[in-house]
C-alpha positions as CSV (number, residue, x, y, z in Angstrom):
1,X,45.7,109.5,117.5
2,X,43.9,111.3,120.6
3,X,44.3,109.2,123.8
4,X,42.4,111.1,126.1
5,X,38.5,111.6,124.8
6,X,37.0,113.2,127.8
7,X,34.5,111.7,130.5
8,X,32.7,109.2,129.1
9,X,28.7,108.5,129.6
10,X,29.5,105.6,131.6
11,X,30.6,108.1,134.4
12,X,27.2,109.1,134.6
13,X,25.8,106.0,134.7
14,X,27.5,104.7,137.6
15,X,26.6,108.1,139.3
16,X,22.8,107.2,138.9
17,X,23.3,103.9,140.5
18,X,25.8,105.1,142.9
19,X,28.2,102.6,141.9
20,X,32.2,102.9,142.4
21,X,34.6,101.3,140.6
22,X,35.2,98.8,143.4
23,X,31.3,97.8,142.8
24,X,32.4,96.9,139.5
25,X,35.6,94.8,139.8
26,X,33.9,93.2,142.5
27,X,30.6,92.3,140.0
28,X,33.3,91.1,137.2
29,X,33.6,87.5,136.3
30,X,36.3,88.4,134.3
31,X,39.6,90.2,135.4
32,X,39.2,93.8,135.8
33,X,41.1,96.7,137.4
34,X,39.8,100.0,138.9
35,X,42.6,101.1,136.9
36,X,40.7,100.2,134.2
37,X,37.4,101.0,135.1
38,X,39.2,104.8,136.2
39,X,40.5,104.7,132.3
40,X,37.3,103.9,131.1
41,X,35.3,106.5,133.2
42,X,38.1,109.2,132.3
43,X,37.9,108.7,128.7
44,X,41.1,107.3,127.9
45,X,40.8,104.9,125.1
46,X,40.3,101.3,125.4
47,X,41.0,98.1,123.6
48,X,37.6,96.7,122.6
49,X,38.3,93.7,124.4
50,X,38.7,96.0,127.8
51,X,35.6,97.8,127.1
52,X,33.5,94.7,126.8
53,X,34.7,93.6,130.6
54,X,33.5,96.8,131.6
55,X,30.5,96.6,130.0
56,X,29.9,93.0,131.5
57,X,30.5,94.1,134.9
58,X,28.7,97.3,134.6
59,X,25.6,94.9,133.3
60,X,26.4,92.6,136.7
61,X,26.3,95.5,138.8
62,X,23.3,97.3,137.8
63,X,21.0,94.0,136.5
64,X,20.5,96.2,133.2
65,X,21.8,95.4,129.9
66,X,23.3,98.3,128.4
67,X,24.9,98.7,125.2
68,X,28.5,100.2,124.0
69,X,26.9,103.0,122.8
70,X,25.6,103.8,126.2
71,X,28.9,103.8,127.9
72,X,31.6,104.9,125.4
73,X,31.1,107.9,122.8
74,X,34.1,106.2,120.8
């Protein structure tokens, strides 16, 4: 099994709303990293779990709600 799946879209994403990975473990409810957030944004694979705290903050962050399939291309 391949670990390591390349930058994800989610990278992008926090580009265009010039977000850092601070921004998001500091919009979490939820326990999150920037370890975590650098993992996700890097392409290394995630527990589902894991990915849906990213994708909560990311929602937080931005006031948008994006999907999964927006973030991860996995």
């Amino acid at each position: 099994m391949q670990r390591n799946l390349g930058e994800q879209p989610i990278t992008c994403i926090m580009a265009e709303n010039r977000l850092t990975r601070h921004d998001l473990v500091a919009a979490s409810t939820r326990q999150i990293t920037h370890k975590m957030v650098a993992r996700a944004c890097k392409g290394r694979r995630l527990t589902s779990n894991t990915k849906g705290k990213i994708l909560e903050a990311l929602n937080a962050a931005t006031g948008r709600a994006y999907s999964m399939g927006e973030l991860f291309n996995y």
